[in-house]
DRENDO-1510 file (C-alpha; in Angstrom, 1 decimal, always signed):
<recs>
REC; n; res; u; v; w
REC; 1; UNK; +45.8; +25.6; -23.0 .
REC; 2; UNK; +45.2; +25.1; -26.7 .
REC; 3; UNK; +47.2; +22.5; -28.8 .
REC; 4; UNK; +50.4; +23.1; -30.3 .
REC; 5; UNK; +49.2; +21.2; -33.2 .
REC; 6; UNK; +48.7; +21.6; -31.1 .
REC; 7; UNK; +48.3; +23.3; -30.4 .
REC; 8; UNK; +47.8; +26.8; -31.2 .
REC; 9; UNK; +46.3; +29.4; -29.8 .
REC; 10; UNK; +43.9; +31.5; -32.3 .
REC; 11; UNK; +40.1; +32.7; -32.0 .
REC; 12; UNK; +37.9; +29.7; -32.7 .
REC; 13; UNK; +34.2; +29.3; -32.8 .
REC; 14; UNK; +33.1; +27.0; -30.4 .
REC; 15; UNK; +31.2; +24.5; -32.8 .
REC; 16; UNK; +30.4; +21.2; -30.8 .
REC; 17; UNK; +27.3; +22.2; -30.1 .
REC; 18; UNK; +26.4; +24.5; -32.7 .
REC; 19; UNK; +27.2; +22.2; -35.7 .
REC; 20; UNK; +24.4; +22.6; -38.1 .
REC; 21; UNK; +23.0; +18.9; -39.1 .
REC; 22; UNK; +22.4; +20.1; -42.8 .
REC; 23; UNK; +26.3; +20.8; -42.9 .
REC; 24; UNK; +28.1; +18.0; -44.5 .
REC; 25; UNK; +30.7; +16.8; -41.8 .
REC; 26; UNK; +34.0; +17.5; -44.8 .
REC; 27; UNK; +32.2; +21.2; -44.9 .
REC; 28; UNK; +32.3; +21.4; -41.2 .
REC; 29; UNK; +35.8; +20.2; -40.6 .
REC; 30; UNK; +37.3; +22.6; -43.5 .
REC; 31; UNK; +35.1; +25.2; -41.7 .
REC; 32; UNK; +36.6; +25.0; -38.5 .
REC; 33; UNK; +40.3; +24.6; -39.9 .
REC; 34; UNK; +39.5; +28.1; -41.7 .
REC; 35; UNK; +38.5; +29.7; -39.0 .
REC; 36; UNK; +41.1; +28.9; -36.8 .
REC; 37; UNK; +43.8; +30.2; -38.7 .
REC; 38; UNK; +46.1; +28.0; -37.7 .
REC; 39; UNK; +50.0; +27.4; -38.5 .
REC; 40; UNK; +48.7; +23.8; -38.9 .
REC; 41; UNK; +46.2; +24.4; -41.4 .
REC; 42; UNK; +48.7; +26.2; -43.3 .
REC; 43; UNK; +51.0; +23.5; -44.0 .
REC; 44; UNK; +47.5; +21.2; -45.0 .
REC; 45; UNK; +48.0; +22.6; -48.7 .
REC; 46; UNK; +50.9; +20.0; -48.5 .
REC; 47; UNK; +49.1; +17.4; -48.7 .
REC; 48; UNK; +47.3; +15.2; -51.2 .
REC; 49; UNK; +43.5; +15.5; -51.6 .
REC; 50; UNK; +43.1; +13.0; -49.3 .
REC; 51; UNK; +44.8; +13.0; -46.9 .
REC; 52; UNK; +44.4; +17.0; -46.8 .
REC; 53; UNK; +40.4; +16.6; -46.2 .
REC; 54; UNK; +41.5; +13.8; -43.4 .
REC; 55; UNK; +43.4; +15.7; -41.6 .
REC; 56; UNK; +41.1; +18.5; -41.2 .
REC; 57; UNK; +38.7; +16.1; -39.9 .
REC; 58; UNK; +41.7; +15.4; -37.2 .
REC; 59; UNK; +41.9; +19.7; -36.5 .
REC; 60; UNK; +38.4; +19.6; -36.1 .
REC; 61; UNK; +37.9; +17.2; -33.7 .
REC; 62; UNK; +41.4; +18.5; -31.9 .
REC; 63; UNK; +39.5; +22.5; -31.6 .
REC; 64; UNK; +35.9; +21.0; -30.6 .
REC; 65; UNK; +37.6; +18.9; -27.6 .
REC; 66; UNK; +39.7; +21.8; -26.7 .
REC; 67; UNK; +36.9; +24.5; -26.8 .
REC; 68; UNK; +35.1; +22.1; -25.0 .
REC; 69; UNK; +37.6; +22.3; -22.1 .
REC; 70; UNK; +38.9; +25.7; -22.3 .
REC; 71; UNK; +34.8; +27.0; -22.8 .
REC; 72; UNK; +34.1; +29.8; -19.9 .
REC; 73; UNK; +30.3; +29.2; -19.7 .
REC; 74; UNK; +30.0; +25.5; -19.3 .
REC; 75; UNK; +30.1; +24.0; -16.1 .
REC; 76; UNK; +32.8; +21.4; -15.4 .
REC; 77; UNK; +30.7; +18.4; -15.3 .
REC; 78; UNK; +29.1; +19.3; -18.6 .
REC; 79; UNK; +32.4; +19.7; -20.1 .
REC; 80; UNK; +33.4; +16.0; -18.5 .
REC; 81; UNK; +29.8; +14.6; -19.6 .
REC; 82; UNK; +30.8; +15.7; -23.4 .
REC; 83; UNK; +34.3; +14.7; -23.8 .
REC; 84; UNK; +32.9; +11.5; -22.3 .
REC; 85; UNK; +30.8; +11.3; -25.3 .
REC; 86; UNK; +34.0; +11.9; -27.4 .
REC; 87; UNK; +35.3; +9.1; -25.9 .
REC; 88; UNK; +32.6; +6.5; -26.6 .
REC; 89; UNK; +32.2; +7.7; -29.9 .
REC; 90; UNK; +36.0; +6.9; -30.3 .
REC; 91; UNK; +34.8; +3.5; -29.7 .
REC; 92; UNK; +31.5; +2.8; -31.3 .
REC; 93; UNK; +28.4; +4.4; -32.8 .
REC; 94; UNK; +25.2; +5.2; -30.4 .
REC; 95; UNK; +22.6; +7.6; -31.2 .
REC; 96; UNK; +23.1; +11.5; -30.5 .
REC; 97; UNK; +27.1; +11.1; -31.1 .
REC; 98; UNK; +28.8; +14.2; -30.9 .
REC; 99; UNK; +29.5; +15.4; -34.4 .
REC; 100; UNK; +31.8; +14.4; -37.0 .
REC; 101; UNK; +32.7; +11.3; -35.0 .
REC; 102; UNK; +31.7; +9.0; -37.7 .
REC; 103; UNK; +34.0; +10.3; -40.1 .
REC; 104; UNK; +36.7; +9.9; -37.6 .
REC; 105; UNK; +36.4; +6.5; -37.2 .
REC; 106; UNK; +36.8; +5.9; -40.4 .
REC; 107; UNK; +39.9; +7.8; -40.7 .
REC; 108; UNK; +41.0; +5.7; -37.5 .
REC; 109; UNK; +40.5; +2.6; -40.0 .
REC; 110; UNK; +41.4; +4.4; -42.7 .
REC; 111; UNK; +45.2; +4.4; -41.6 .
REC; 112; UNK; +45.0; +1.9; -38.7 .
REC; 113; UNK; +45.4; +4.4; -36.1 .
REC; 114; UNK; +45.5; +3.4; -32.8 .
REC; 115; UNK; +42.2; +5.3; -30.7 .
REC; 116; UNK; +44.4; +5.1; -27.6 .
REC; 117; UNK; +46.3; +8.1; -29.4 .
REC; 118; UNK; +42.6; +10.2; -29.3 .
REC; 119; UNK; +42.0; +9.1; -26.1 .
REC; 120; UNK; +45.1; +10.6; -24.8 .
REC; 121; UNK; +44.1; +13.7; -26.3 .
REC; 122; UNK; +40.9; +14.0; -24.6 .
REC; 123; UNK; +42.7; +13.0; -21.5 .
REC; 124; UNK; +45.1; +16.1; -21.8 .
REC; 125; UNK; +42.4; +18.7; -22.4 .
REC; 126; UNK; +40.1; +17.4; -19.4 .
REC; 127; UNK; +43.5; +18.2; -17.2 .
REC; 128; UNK; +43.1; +21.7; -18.3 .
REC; 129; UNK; +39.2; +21.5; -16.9 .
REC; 130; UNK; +41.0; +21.9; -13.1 .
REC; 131; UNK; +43.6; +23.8; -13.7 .
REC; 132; UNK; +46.9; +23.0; -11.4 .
REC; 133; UNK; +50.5; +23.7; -11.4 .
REC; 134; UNK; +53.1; +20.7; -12.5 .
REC; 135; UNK; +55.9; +20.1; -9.7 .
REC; 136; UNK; +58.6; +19.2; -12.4 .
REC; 137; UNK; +59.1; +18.4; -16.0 .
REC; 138; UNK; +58.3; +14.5; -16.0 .
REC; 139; UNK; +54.5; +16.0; -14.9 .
REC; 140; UNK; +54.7; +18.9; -17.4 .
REC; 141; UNK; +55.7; +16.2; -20.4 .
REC; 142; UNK; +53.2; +14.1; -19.1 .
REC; 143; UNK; +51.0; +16.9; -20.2 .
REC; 144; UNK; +52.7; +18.0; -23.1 .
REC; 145; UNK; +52.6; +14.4; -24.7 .
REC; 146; UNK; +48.7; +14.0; -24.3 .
REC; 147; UNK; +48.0; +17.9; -25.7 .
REC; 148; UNK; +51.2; +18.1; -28.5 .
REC; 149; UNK; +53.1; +14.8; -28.8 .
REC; 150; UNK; +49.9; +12.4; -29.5 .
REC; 151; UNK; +48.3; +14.8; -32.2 .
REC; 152; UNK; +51.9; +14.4; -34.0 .
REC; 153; UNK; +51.4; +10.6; -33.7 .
REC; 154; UNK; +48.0; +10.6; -35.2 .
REC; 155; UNK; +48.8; +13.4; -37.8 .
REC; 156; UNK; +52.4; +11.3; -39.2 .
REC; 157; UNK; +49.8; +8.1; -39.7 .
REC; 158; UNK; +48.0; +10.5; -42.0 .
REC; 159; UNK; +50.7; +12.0; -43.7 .
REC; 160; UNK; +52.2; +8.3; -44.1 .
REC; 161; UNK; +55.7; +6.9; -43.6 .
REC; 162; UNK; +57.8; +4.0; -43.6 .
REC; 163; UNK; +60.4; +4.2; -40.8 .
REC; 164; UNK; +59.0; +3.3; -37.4 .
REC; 165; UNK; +61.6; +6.2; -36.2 .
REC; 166; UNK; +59.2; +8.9; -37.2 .
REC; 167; UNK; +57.3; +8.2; -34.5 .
REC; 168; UNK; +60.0; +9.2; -31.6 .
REC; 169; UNK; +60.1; +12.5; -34.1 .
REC; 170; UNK; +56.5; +13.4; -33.9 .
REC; 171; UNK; +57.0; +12.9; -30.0 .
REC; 172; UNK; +59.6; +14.9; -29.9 .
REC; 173; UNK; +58.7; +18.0; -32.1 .
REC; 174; UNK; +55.2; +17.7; -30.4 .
REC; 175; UNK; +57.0; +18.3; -26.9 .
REC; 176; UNK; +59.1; +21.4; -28.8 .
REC; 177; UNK; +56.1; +22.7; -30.1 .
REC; 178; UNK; +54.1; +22.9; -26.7 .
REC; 179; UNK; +57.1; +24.5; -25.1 .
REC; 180; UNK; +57.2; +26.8; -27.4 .
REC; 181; UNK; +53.7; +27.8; -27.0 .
REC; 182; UNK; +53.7; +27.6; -22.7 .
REC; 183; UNK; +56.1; +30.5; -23.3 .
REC; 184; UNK; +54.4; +32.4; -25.5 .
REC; 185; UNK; +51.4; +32.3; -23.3 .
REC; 186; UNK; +53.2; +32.7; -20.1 .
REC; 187; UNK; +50.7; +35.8; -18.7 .
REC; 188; UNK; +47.5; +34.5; -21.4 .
REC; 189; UNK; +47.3; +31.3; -19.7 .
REC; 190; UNK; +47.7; +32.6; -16.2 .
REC; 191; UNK; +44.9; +35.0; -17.0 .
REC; 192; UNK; +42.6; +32.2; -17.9 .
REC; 193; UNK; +41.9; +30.5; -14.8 .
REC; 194; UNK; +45.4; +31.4; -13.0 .
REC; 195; UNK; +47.1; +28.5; -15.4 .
REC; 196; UNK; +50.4; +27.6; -14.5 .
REC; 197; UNK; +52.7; +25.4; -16.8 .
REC; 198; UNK; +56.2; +26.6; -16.4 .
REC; 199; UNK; +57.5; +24.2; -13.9 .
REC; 200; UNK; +57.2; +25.0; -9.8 .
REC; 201; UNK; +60.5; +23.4; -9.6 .
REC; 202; UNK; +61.5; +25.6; -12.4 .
REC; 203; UNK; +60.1; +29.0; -10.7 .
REC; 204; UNK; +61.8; +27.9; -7.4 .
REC; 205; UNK; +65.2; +27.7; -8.9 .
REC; 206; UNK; +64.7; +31.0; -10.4 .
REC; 207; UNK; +63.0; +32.5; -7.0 .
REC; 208; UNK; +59.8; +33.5; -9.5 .
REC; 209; UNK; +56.3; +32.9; -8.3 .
REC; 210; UNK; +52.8; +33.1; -9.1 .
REC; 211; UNK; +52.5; +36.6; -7.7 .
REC; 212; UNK; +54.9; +37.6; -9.9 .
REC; 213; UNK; +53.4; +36.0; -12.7 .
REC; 214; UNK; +49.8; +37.8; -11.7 .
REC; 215; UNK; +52.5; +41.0; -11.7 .
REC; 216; UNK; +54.1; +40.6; -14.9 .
REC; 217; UNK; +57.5; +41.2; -13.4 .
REC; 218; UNK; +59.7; +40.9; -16.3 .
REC; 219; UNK; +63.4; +40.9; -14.5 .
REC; 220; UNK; +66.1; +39.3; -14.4 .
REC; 221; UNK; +64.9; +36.4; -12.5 .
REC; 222; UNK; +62.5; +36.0; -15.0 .
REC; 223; UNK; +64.5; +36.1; -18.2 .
REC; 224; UNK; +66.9; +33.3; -16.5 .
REC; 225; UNK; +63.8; +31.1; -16.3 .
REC; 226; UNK; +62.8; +31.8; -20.1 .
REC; 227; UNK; +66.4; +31.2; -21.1 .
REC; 228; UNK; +66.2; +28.1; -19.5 .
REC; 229; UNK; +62.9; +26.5; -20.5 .
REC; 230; UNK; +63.7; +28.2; -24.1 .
REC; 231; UNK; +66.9; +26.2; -24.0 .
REC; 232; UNK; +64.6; +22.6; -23.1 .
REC; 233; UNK; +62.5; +23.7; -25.9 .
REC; 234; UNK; +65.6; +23.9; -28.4 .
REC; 235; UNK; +66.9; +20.4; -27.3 .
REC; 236; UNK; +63.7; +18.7; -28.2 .
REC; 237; UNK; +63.8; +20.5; -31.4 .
REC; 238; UNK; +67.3; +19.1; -32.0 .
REC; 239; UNK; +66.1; +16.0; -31.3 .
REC; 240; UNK; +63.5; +15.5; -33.7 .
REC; 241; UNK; +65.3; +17.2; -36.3 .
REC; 242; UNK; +68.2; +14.5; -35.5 .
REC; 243; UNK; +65.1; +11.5; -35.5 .
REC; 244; UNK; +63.7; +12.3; -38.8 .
REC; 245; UNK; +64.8; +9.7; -41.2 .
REC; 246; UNK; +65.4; +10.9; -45.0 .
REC; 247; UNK; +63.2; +8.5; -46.5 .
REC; 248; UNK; +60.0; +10.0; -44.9 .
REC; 249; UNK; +61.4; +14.0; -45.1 .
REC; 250; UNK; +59.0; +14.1; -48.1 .
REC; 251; UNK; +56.4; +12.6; -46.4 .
REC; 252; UNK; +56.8; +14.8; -43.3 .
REC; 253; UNK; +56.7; +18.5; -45.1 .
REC; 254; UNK; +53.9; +19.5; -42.8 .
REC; 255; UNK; +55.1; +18.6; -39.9 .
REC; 256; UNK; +58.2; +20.5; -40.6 .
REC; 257; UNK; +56.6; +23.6; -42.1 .
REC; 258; UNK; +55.6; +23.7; -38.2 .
REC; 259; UNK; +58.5; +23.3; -36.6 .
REC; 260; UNK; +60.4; +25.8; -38.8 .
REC; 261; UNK; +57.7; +28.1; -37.6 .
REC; 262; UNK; +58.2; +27.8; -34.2 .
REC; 263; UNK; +61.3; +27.6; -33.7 .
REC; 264; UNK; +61.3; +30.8; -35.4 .
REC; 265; UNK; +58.8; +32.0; -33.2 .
REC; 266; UNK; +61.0; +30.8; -29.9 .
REC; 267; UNK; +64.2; +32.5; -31.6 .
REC; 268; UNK; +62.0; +35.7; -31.4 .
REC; 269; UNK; +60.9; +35.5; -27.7 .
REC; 270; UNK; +64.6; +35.7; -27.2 .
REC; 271; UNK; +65.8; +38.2; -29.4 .
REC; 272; UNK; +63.2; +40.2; -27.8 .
REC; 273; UNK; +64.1; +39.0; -24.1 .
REC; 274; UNK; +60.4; +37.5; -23.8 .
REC; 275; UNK; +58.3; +40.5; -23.8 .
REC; 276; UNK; +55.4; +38.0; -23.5 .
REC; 277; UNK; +53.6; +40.0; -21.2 .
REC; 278; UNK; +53.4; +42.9; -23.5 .
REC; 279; UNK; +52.9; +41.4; -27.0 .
REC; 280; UNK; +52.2; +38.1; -28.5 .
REC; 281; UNK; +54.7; +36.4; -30.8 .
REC; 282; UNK; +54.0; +35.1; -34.1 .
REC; 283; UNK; +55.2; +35.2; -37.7 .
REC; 284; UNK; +54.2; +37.4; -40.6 .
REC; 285; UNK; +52.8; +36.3; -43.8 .
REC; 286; UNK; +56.5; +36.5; -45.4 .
REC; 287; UNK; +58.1; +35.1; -42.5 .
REC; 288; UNK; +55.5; +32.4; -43.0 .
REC; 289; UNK; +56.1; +32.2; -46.7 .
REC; 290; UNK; +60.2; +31.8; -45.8 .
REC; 291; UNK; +59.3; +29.0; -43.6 .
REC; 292; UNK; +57.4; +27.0; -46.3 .
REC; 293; UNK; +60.3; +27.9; -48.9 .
REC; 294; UNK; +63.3; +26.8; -46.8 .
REC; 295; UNK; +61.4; +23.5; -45.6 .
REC; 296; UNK; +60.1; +23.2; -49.7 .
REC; 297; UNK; +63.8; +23.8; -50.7 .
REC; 298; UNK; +65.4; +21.5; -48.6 .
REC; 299; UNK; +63.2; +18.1; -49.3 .
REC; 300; UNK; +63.2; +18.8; -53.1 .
REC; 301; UNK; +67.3; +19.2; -53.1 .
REC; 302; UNK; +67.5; +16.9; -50.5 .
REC; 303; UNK; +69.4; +19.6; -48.4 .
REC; 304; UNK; +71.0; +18.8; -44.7 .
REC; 305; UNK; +68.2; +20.0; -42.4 .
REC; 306; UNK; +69.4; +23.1; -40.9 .
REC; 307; UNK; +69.2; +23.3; -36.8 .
REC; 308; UNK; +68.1; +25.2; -34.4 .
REC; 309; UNK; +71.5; +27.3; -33.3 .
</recs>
């Protein structure tokens, strides 16, 4: 499952182990955000010099962990073996460190960030390295938070803020984002490994199963169930946009560059009654471009924030 940035899914190179030593680690992490072509690395321009180079340096070590996890021709105890490296580099130097990790530890001190926020990332993509179905929501957010919700708590350090409320909005929107995303990758991520992360409970209540997934049954049974998770998706969105305080709107133009992006994105799974299995979502440059301009609008005339009905 990729982030929703997290996590987004997009063609990226898988650079952990390929990451040339003559490289210069900035060159590197700006490499990786190119190539990924992320929503994310969009709304970087955003940012100050700073803190724009920083939190490429973030995406970067985001992707390699993910590609680590989600990499089809590494066995599973390698993949353990080198996020376990991730891990202690989080910690401390030792020689042969995976890449870049220097430079994240300084942007951990840089802004005081907490490394149990990276380690919870690392722990979400190693549950992706057995892939299993989650029983109800409370598992599935478990989830959610490690991939989506702790990469928006590490990215709003970066961007900077002063009301301690921003963090229940990071948490939030990171939760809408990867909801978003589990529905657009309904039939991807079941392909890959026979991933599962619409809710059993969910698929019960619905009568829709796995062999229906594997099927691609697009019914009525499974348009009730999209409705429904689209709708959990909306009331997170509401949420954060309701947890943002003004004073840090400014501060937060990124963050909600994304979330205007996919909510769009969600509003046109619906429209379209969730042809996921047939085409993948996502936003032209222009609708892009509108995203950026409504979100660029409203902080610099300090308009309401518009919602998600």
């Amino acid at each position: 499952m990729r982030f929703h940035f997290n996590s987004f899914r997009h063609e990226s190179p898988r650079l952990f182990k390929n990451v040339r030593p003559v490289v210069k680690a900035q060159d590197t992490a700006a490499e990786i955000t190119r190539a990924s072509k992320s929503n994310l690395a969009l709304a970087f321009f955003t940012l100050s010099r700073q803190r724009r180079r920083d939190m490429e340096m973030f995406y970067a070590f985001c992707r390699i962990v993910d590609d680590i996890a989600d990499a089809s021709d590494i066995p599973v105890e390698e993949k353990r073996r080198r996020l376990g490296l991730w891990r202690e580099a989080l910690a401390d130097e030792f020689a042969g460190e995976p890449p870049l990790a220097r430079p994240l530890r300084a942007i951990m001190l840089r802004y005081l960030i907490p490394r149990s926020y990276f380690e919870e990332i690392i722990a979400g993509v190693e549950m992706d390295l057995t892939p299993r179905g989650y029983q109800n929501f409370e598992e599935l957010r478990a989830y959610c938070y490690r991939v989506a919700s702790a990469v928006g708590l590490v990215s709003i350090e970066i961007f900077g803020y002063r009301n301690l409320a921003c963090k229940d909005y990071a948490i939030d929107l990171g939760l809408a984002l990867q909801l978003t995303n589990i529905l657009r990758d309904v039939g991807e991520d079941f392909a890959n490994g026979g991933r599962i992360y619409l809710p059993l409970d969910d698929l019960a209540q619905f009568g829709y199963t796995a062999l229906d997934i594997a099927d691609h049954a697009h019914d009525d049974r499974f348009l009730r169930l999209m409705n429904f998770e689209a709708d959990r998706a909306v009331s997170f969105y509401e949420k954060a946009i309701a947890e943002l305080p003004a004073e840090d709107r400014k501060s937060m133009v990124a963050a909600e560059i994304m979330r205007v992006v996919y909510w769009r994105i969600l509003e046109k799974m619906r429209a379209d009654n969730f042809h996921v299995y047939k085409k993948r979502y996502r936003l032209n440059t222009g609708g892009k471009l509108a995203a950026i301009a409504r979100v660029l609008a409203g902080t610099t005339f300090r308009l309401p924030i518009a919602g998600v009905r």
